[in-house]
C-alpha positions, 0 to 999 in steps of 0.5 A: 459875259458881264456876269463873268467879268463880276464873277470874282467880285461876287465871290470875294463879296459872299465869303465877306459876308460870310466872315460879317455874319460871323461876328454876330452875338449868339443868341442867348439861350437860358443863362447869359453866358455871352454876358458872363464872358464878358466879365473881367478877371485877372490871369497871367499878369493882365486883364482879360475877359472870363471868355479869353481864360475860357478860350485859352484853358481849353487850347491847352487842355483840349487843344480846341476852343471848344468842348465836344461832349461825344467825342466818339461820334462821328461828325455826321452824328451830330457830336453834342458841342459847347463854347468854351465859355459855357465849359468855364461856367460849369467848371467854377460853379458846377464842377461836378458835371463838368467832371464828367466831361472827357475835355483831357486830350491824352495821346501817349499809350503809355501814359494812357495805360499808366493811368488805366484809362478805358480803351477806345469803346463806342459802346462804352462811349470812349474814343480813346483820347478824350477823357474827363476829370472822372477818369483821371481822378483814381490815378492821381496819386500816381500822376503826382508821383510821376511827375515829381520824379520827371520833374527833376530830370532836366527838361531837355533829357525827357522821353516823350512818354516823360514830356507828355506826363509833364505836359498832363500834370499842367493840365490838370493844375490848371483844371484845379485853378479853374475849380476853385475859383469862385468857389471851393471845388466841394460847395454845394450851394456857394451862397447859402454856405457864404451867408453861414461863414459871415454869421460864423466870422465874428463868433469864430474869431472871438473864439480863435483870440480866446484860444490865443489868449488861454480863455474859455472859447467855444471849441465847436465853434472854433473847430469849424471856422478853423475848418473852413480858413484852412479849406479857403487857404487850400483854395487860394493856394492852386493860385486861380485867376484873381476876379475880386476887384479892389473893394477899399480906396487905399489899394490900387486899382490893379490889385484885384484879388483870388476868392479865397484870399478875400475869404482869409481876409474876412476871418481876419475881420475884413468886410467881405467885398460885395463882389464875392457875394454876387459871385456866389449868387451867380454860383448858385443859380447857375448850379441849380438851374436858376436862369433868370436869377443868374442872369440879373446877378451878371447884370448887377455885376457889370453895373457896380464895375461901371462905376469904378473899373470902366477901363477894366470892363471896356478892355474885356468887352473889346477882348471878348469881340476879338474872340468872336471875330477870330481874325486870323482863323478866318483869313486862314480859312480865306488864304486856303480858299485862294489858294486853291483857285490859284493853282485850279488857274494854273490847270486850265489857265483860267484868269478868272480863277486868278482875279479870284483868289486874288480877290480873296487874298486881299479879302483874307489880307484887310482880315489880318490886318485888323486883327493885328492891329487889334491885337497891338491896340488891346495890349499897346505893343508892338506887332511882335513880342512873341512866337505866337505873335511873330508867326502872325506878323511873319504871315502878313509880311509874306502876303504883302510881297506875294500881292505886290508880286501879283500885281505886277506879274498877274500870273497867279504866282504871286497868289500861290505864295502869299495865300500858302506863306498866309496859311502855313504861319497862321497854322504854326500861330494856332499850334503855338497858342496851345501853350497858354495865354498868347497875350501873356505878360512880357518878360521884363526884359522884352519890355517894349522900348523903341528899338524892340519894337523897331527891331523885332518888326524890321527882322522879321519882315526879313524873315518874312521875306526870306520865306517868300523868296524860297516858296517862290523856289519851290513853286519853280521847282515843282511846276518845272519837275511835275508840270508842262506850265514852266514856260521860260517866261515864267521861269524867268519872271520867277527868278525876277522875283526871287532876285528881287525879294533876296536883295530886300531880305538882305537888307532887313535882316542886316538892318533889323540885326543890327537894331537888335544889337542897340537894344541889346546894349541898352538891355544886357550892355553888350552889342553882340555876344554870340547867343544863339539867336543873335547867330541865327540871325546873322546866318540869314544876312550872310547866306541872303548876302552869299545867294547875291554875291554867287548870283551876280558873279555867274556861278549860279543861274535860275536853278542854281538861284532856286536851290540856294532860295530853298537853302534859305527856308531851311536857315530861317526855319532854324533861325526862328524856331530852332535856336529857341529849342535848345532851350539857352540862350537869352533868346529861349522864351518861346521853347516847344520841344513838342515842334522839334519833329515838325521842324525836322519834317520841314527840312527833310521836305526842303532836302528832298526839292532841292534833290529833284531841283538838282535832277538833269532837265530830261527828268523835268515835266516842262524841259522833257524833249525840248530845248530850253535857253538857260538864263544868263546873268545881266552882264556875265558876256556868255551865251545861252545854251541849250539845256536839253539832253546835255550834261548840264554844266556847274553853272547851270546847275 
């Protein structure tokens, strides 16, 4: 019996141990590349660790955070699989092996037959969608073609096989950033051919003055340092990450550098910075299989940033431990778990499943919360300032009102939402992060100021709220057409609930609306001027304000209340997502035109409950051969009528 009692408890305790044992540092093999992850560069206007631009390449470019070099076989085959931040040291330092990795992810027919890629063949090791740099490299020149062609075609008017033509050219720019790095993507040995280049700056620039000067000069001296400026000015020119610190004290110390900018630098007689020869020994080494020379390149590195870049090195640590923590995968995988042992208590009526899964949200809730305020603490924002980071905050707002409701309901309901809000704008968040650097410099007119971060987080609490609200909706309509569990009890705890959770959307999205409207006037002068957005948001206070306007006038009962809550879901997916897709606006910095038919599938699915929420009660599992009383608006002075194998009237419904 104790054993039962303590049975939640105990599950909550294993799965955080589970999540703990997670954060441990993976054993160094040979190379210490945990230690390499580490370093810090900059990319995308900040500093972040050599693992965030792995991490966030391959999200791009494989739509994972990691490397499966099998991709053909199954998982039972035990597909050879690598992090991402070993992917990133072979692509800057031995490009050459990497470039035989199918890392390319590439789902469109057309686009594969464009580019005569070889067809799904185990036998051939190809599964038909992962393709390596050596695949590609024959049709670039067509690629090239293409997409100059589609780039002067309006974003908006391009086909799918346009968009994903586009969307390979940006992976493929960004491969080549990654190659030239640390190094031209030809060099075979980075070192010894650096150590050649420093004996030749000071001959080759005395040749290049006499040139200039009509003097004698030596032409072949002349010739290859020539060469090589131009072969380093082709480096700098695909604009990779900047991993040079500031070596001399009169710049800044954010001015950091790309390697091939300090290699120009040199032949202008500039000493060559310190930092691009440890690079290129850790270039070397690692190429040729020189581990513990690597290794003590990566550790005089981190020593010689101590001295002057501590903050720069202690933020790319903190960043480096946020990767490996991956909060929000891991409350995401926790919120499924609840889920599912909130709907199992539903089956057999099981409270302790029910203690479980709300055991496990508050677990997967404390989970989301640190990294939110990881996240808020690494960059100094507020909580939103993106759609990647409001789908985060959206999640987390909704888990609070569905823990709020079960612990005031204690039926499971409050834990089916929160656990499935948790785990749907988790799922968005992760979809949303293929597009880039989710940490990215702000636009400067999102810059934080005090009725940004007041407005942002206030209106999304209310869109937070808006949502719950609905999946309360469908969580009666689905137990009531498919389930014998819709008691009118329960049904009316849940028109409690959506009641309630409408009255507090209404007031955040009214409130936050009108602190978006302060900040717009000291951002653009103006309060209000009819964006797109601006509209959005004012769609979702008037359709909250005519749900209570409809429900406390008596025009609508408990399922007239659950169609317009599901109505709700509908105007807030378009309010958040959809006016950034078309692609104008003030508001239109997060556009994903690859979401448009997920946001479509999602209305049609809403359409479709809202159908069978319309259907007579004879067509309801838990209304079928009974009587059950209709609810009646506090105060409305009507009756309770019967429901069952009647025509419901317009109220009713």
């Amino acid at each position: 019996m104790l054993m039962k009692k303590n049975a939640p408890w105990i599950l909550v305790a294993v799965v955080a141990v589970w999540f703990l044992g997670n954060l441990r540092a993976p054993k160094e093999t040979d190379f210490a590349l945990t230690e390499f992850g580490r370093l810090p560069l900059v990319f995308n206007g900040r500093f972040q660790p050599m693992d965030s631009l792995a991490r966030n390449s391959l999200l791009q470019i494989r739509e994972k955070q990691t490397v499966n070099l099998e991709p053909w076989k199954e998982w039972y085959e035990k597909p050879a699989v690598l992090p991402a931040v070993n992917w990133l040291a072979t692509v800057m330092m031995d490009p050459e092996k990497a470039d035989g990795w199918p890392v390319f992810r590439i789902d469109h027919p057309e686009l594969i037959a464009l580019l005569k890629l070889p067809a799904k063949s185990k036998e051939n090791q190809q599964d038909g969608k992962h393709f390596s740099w050596n695949n590609i490299q024959p049709a670039i020149e067509t690629m090239e073609k293409e997409s100059k062609r589609i780039g002067k075609i309006d974003q908006a008017h391009r086909s799918p096989f346009e968009q994903a033509v586009m969307k390979l050219h940006t992976r493929l720019i960004l491969y080549m950033r990654l190659k030239n790095t640390l190094q031209p993507q030809d060099a075979k040995d980075w070192a010894r051919e650096l150590a050649e280049y420093e004996t030749l700056v000071g001959p080759g620039v005395a040749a290049a003055r006499a040139q200039q000067a009509g003097k004698p000069f030596d032409q072949a001296v002349f010739d290859r340092f020539l060469g090589l400026v131009q072969r380093f000015d082709a480096m700098a020119r695909f604009e990779p990450p900047l991993v040079v610190p500031p070596h001399h004290d009169d710049r800044a110390r954010d001015e950091w550098m790309r390697m091939g900018d300090v290699l120009i630098e040199a032949a202008r007689g500039e000493t060559l910075q310190p930092a691009a020869k440890v690079y290129a020994t850790m270039t070397s080494a690692f190429r040729q299989g020189r581990a513990a020379d690597f290794n003590r390149a990566v550790q005089d590195y981190r020593a010689s940033l101590q001295a002057k870049f501590t903050p720069e090195l202690t933020k790319a640590s903190r960043e480096h431990f946020f990767n490996r923590m991956q909060p929000f995968y891991n409350s995401m995988v926790i919120y499924v778990l609840a889920f599912l042992l909130a709907c199992f208590s539903w089956f057999n009526l099981s409270d302790g499943l029910r203690r479980s899964a709300a055991g496990l949200i508050m677990l997967g809730f404390v989970i989301h919360t640190t990294g939110l305020i990881f996240r808020m603490w690494l960059e100094g924002r507020p909580p939103v300032t993106n759609l990647y980071s409001s789908a985060i905050f959206i999640g987390w707002g909704a888990v609070v009102l569905g823990m709020v409701l079960e612990r005031f309901f204690k039926d499971g309901i409050g834990s089916v939402v929160a656990s499935a809000v948790g785990f749907i704008s988790l799922i968005i968040a992760h979809h949303l992060s293929q597009t880039g650097d989710t940490m990215e410099m702000m636009r400067a007119v999102l810059d934080t100021n005090f009725w940004l971060a007041t407005h942002v987080v206030v209106v999304t609490l209310g869109y937070a709220s808006t949502f719950v609200a609905g999946f309360l909706a469908l969580v009666y309509i689905l137990r009531g057409v498919f389930t014998r569990t819709l008691s009118e009890e329960t049904g009316r705890s849940l028109a409690r609930m959506v009641y309630g959770i409408i009255c507090f959307a209404t007031l955040f999205s009214f409130v936050g609306t009108v602190l978006g409207g302060i900040w717009a006037d000291q951002s653009w002068g103006r309060f209000w001027g009819w964006d797109p957005k601006e509209n959005g948001a004012l769609i979702i206070v008037l359709w909250n304000v005519l749900i209570l306007h409809s429900r406390m006038g008596g025009m609508i009962r408990d399922r007239g209340l659950m169609n317009m809550a599901i109505v709700g879901n509908i105007v807030t997916s378009w309010s958040w997502f959809g006016v950034n897709m078309l692609g104008i606006g003030l508001h239109s910095y997060g556009f994903m035109d690859a979401a448009f038919w997920w946001l479509i599938t999602f209305v049609a699915s809403q359409l479709v409950i809202m159908g069978l929420g319309l259907l007579p009660n004879r067509y309801w599992a838990s209304f079928s051969g009974k009587t059950v009383a209709a609810k009646t608006p506090a105060g409305s002075g009507e009756k309770a009528a019967p429901l069952a194998g009647k025509k419901p009237t317009p109220a009713q419904a």
